[in-house]
C-alpha positions in Angstrom: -120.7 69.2 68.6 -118.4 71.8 67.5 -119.8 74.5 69.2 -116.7 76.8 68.6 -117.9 76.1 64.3 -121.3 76.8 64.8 -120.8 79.6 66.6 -119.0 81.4 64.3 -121.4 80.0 61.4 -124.4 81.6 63.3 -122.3 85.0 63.6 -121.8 84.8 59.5 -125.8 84.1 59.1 -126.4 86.8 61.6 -124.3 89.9 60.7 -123.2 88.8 57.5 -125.9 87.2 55.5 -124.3 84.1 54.7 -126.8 81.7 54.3 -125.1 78.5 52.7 -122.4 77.3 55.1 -121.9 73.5 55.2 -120.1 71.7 58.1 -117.9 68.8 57.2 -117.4 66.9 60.4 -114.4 64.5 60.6 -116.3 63.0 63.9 -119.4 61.8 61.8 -118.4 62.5 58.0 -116.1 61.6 55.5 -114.7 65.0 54.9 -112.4 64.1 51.8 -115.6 62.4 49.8 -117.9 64.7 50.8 -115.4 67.7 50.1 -117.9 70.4 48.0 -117.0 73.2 45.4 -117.1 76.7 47.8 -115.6 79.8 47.9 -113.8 79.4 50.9 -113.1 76.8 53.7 -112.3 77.0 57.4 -110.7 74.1 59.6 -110.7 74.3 63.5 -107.9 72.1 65.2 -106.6 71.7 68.5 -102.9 70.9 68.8 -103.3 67.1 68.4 -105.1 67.1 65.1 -103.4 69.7 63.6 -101.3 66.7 61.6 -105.1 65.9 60.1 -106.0 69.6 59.5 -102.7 70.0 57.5 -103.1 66.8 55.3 -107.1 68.1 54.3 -106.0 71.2 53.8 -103.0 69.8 51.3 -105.9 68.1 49.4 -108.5 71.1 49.3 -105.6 72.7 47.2 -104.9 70.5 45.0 -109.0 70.4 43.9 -109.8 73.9 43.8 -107.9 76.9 44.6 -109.6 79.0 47.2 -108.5 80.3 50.4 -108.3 78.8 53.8 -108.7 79.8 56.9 -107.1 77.9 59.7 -108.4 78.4 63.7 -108.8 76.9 66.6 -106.1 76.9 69.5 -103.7 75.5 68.0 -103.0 78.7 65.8 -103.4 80.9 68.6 -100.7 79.7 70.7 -98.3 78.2 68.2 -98.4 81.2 66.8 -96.7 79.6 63.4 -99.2 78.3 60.5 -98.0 75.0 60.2 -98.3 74.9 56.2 -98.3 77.1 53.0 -101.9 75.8 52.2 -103.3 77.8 54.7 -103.5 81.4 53.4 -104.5 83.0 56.4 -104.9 81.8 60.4 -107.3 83.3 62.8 -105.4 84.3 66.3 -108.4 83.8 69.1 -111.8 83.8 68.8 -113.3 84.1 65.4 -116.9 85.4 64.8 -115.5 88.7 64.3 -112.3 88.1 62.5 -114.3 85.5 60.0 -116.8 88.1 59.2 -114.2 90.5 57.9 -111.9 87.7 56.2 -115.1 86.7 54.2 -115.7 90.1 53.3 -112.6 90.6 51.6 -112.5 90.1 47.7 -109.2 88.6 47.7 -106.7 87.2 50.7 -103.8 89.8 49.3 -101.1 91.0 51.5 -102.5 95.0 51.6 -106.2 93.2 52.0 -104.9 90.7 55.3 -102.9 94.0 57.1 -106.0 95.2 57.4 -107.8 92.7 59.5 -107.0 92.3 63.4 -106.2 88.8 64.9 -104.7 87.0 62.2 -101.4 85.8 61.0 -100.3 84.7 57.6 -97.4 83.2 55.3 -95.1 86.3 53.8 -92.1 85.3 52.0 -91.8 82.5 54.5 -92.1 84.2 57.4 -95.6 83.9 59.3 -97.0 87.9 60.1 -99.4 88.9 62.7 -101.9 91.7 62.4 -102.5 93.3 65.6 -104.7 91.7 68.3 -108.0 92.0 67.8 -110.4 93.3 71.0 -111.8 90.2 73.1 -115.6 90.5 71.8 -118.3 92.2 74.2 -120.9 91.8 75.2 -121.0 88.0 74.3 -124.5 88.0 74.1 -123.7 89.8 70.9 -123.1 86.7 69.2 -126.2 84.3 68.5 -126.8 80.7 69.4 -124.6 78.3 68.0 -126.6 77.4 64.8 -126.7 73.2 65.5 -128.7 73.0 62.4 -125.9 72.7 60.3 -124.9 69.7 62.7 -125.4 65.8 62.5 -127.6 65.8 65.1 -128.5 62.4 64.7 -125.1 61.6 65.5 -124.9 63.4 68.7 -128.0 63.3 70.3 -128.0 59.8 70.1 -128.6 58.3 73.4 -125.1 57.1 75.1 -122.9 57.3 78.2 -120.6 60.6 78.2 -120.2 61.1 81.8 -120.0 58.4 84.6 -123.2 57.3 85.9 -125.5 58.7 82.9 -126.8 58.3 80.0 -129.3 59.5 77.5 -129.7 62.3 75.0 -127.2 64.8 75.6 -126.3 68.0 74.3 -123.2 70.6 75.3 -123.3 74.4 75.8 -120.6 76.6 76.4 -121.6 79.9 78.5 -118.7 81.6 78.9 -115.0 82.1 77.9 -111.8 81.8 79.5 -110.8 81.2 83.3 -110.1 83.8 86.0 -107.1 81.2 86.9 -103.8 80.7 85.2 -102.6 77.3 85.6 -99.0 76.2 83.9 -100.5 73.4 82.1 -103.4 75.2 80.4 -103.6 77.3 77.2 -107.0 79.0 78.1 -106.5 82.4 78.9 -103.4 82.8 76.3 -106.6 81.3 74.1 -109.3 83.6 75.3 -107.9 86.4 77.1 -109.2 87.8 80.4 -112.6 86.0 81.8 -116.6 86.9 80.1 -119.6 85.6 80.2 -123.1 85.2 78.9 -126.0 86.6 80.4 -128.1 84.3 82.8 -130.7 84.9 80.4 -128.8 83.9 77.0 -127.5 80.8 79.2 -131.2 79.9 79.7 -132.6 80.7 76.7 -130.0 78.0 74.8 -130.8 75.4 77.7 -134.8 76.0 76.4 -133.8 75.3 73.0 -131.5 72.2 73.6 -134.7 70.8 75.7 -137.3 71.6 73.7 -136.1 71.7 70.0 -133.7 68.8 70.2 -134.9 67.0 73.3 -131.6 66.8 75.4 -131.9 65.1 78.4 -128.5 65.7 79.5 -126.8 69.3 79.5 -123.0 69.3 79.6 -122.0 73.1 80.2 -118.3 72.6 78.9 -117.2 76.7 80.3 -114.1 76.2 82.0 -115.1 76.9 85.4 -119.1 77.2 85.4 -119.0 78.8 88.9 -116.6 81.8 88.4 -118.8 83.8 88.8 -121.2 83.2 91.9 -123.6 86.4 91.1 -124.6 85.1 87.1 -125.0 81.8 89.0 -127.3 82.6 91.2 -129.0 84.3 88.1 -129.1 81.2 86.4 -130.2 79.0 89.1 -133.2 81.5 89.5 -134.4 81.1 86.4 -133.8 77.8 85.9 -135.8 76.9 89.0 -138.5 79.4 87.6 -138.4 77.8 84.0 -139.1 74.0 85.7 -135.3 73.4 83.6 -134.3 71.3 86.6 -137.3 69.0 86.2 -136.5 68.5 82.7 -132.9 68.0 82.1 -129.8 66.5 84.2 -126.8 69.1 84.1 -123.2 68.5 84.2 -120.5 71.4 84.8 -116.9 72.2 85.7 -115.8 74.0 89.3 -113.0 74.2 91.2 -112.4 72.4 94.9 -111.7 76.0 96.3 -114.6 77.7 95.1 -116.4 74.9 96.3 -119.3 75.6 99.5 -122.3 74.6 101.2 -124.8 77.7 99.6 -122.8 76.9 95.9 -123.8 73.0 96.5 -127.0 74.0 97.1 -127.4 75.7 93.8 -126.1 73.3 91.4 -128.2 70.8 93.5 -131.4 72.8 93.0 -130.2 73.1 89.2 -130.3 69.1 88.9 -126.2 69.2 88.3 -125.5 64.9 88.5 -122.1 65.1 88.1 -119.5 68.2 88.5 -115.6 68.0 86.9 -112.9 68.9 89.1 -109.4 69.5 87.7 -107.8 67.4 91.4 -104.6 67.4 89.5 -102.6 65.6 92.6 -102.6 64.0 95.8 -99.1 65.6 96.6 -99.5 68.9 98.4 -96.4 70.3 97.0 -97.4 69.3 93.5 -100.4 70.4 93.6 -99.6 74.1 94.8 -97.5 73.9 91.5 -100.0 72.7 89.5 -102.7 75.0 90.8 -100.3 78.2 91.3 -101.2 77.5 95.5 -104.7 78.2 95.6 -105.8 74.7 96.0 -104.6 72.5 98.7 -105.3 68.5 98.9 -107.5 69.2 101.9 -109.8 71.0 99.6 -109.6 68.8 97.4 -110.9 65.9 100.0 -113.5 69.0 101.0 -115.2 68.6 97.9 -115.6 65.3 97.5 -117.5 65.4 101.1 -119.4 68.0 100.0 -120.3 66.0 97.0 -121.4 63.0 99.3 -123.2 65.4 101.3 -125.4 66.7 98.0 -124.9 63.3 95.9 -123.5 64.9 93.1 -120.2 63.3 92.4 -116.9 64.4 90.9 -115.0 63.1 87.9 -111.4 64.4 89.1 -109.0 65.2 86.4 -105.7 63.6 87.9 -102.0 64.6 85.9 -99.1 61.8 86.1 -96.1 62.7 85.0 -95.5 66.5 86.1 -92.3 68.7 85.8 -89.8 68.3 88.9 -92.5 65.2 90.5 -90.9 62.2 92.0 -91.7 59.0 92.4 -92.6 59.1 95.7 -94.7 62.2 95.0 -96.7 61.1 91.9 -97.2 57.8 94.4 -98.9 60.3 97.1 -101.5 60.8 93.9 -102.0 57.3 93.8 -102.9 56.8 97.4 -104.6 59.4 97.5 -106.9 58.3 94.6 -106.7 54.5 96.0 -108.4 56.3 99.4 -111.9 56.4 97.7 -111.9 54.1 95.5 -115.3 52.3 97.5 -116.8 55.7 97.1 -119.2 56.7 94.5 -118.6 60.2 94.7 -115.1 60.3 92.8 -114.3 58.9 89.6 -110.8 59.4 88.9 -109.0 60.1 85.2 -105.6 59.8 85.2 -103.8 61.4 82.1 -100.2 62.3 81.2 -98.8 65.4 81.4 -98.5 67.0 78.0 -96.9 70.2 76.6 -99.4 72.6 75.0 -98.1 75.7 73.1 -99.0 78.8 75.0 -98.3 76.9 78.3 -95.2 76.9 81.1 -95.4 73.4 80.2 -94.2 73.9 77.0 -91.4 76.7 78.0 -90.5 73.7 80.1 -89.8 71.5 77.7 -88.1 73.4 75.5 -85.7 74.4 77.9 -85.9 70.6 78.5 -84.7 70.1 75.3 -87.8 67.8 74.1 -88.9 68.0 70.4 -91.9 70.2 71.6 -93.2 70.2 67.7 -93.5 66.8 66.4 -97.2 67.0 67.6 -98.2 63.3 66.9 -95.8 62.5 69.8 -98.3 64.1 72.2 -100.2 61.1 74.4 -102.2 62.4 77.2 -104.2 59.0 77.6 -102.0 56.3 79.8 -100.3 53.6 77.5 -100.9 50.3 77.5 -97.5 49.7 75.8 -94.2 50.2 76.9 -93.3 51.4 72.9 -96.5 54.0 73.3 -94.5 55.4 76.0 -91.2 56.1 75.0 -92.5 57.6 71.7 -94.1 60.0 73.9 -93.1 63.5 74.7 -92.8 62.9 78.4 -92.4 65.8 81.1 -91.3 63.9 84.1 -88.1 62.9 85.6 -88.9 59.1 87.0 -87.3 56.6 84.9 -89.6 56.0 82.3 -89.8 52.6 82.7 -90.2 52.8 86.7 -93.0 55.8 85.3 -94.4 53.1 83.3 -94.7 50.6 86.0 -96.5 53.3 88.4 -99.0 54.5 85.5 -100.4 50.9 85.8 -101.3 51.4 88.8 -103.3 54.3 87.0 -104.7 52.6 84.7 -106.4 50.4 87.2 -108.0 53.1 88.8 -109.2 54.5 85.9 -111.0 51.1 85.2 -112.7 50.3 88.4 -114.5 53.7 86.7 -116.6 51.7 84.9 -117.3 49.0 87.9 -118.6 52.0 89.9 -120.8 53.1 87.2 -122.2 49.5 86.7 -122.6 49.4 90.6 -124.1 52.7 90.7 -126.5 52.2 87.7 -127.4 48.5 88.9 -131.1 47.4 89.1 -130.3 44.2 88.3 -128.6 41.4 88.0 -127.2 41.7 84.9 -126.0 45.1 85.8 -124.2 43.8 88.5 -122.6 40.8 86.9 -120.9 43.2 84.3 -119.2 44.9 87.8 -118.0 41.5 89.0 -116.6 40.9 85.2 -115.1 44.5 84.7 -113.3 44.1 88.1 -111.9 40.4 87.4 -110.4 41.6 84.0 -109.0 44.7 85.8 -107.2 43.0 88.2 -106.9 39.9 85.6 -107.6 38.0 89.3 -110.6 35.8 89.5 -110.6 36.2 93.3 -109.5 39.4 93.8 -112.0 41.0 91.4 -114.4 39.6 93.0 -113.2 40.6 96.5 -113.0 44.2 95.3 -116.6 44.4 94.2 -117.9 43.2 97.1 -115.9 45.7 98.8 -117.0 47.9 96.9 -120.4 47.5 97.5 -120.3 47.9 100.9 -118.9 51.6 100.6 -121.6 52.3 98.0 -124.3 51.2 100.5 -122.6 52.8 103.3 -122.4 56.3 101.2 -125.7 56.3 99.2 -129.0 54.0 98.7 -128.1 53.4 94.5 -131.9 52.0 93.9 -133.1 55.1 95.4 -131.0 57.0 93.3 -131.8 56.0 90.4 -135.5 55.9 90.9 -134.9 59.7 91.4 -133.3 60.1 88.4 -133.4 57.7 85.7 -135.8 58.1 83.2 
């Protein structure tokens, strides 16, 4: 869902009394048919859709003449509005600014001076209004109101994360990172680290379990374990509540932060399946990436840890880095090769991509790369040869030598889905779509086959997968 929409539609009910605020979803809804007449229309966008957000926004105008509002991240690190349509762009979070964009009686220059955290269009030029004050406390701003949501559409029961699937629902409980990685927009985003209180955090958790029967929470904070003290907080009450025994949770940590009594919590918490940013295999690479407070050993701590608990990673791997050479990005590759038998990773690979508001990007602008033309921007691996050279890439490696190594990739990112058939499996059918998934992954009848078997042996080795799900599955 978008929480970051609903949570600023809850702040407008809440403080403002606006009661009739529709959400046009372009994930679930035909925006441009369903387009209503309104007094005014916000549009979120991330960097990747903000092509989308500028074409809807073209045809809003040309039906009725009313102001919009563009926010989202894109906005906030850009720091340009991308189009005249938009009379006005909110810079960071919005409950706050929203509220006192709505209660203006006219978007006029005099009017928008007067309203922190926004920029807008003057004679050509885009103006920012000061910076407005990170909101606190954040309990100070409701529940994200989901009732204006399709929930139909996303409650319906399907696989997000490996290994699971069923009715699930997403949460964020708090803002920003402590860390400042080169790659990452967050804390230009957010600003310095906050957090809901444990007892907000539960309180939504209630509310996604018993008024929309989530079986699966997906806390989607950037790091859920920043802060060990609200965790333990949370894990108290949630073990108080009877939560765990009602809902599978999945969050986001970090390999360093990463222990035996943290483990324990999330264990205790019913946490199936944590997200690791891994990044790379290559220590030197990896300090980079991870401004040295993450090593590979770590990174190979965790994932013992997590065979230790059985709650496995999805690592979060980056091909493609500034200043990475072949034979580095190749150390990634080994070192994601190394557990391939083991259920407790399940490795992503994605390409390197330049987000405004990163080093990234001040990278490749020195780089000389045509940071703006935003449709360029391909984080998933190609298939394609063409998909690749269209793409704004960061790396050095020939691109077609690049190309040729991403394959390798892209094969690990496939025997994904054989370890979720293999760790699902309670019967043969289960099973058979493993053998299949591996076959067309290595396009080898033999050496699919081979793999699997392989495969299998680590799994039994590592975990009992009947057990497992006996435990778990609903």
């Amino acid at each position: 869902m978008p929480l970051g929409l609903l949570s600023i539609a809850a702040y407008l009910k809440k403080y403002g009394g606006y009661q009739e605020i529709d959400l046009l979803d372009a994930n679930c809804r035909d925006i441009y048919k369903e387009l209503r007449q309104t007094d005014i229309v916000g549009i979120g966008a991330v960097t990747q859709d903000i092509g989308g957000a500028v074409r809807f926004a073209r045809f809003i105008k040309e039906k009725c003449k009313i102001p919009i509002v563009l926010g989202g991240v894109h906005i906030s690190t850009y720091r340009q509005l991308p189009d005249s349509c938009f009379d006005a762009g909110v810079v960071g979070e919005g409950e706050e600014t929203m509220l006192e964009l709505m209660r203006l009686d006219s978007f006029s220059k005099v009017n928008l001076l007067k309203i922190k955290g926004i920029c807008f269009n003057d004679e050509g030029k885009t103006v920012f209004t000061p910076p407005r004050e990170p909101l606190m406390p954040l309990d100070k701003i409701p529940i994200p109101d989901r009732e204006i949501a399709d929930s139909g559409f996303y409650l319906t029961p399907r696989q997000i994360i490996p290994y699971y699937a069923g009715r699930s629902a997403t949460m964020i409980t708090s803002r920003g990172c402590p860390f400042h990685c080169p790659f990452c927009s967050t804390r230009t985003f957010w600003g310095k680290f906050r957090a809901f209180s444990a007892v907000r955090v539960v309180e939504e958790m209630e509310l996604l379990i018993g008024k929309y029967k989530a079986e699966i929470i997906h806390i989607f904070d950037d790091l859920f374990i920043a802060d060990t003290k609200r965790l333990n907080e949370i894990h108290d009450l949630v073990l108080k509540k009877g939560i765990n025994r009602k809902a599978k949770f999945m969050c986001l940590a970090r390999s360093d932060l990463l222990d035996e009594p943290i483990m324990k919590i999330l264990k205790e918490m019913n946490v199936v399946i944590m997200g690791i940013g891994m990044e790379s295999g290559c220590e030197d690479i990896l300090g980079y990436l991870k401004n040295h407070t993450v090593t590979v050993q770590q990174n190979r701590r965790a994932i013992a840890l997590a065979a230790k608990y059985k709650i496995p990673i999805m690592g979060v791997f980056m091909a493609g880095n500034p200043h990475e050479t072949e034979e580095q990005l190749l150390e990634t590759y080994s070192f994601i090769k190394e557990y391939r038998d083991s259920p407790f990773l399940s490795p992503l690979t994605y390409i390197s991509v330049p987000f405004p508001g990163t080093e990234f990007w001040d990278f490749a602008k020195a780089k000389g790369l045509k940071v703006d033309e935003f449709d360029r921007l391909v984080m998933d691996i190609p298939f394609k040869m063409e998909e690749l050279k269209k793409a704004i890439t960061l790396t050095d490696i020939p691109l077609e030598r690049f190309f040729q190594i991403t394959r390798l990739f892209l094969k690990e990112n496939g025997y994904v889905v054989v370890k979720k058939h293999l760790f699902l499996s309670s019967s043969l059918l289960g099973l058979l779509k493993a053998y299949i998934y591996a076959i067309l992954t290595e396009k080898n009848l033999f050496k699919g086959i081979k793999e699997v078997n392989k495969m299998r042996r680590g799994f039994s080795a590592a975990i009992q997968p009947r057990s497992f799900i006996k435990k778990f599955k609903k």
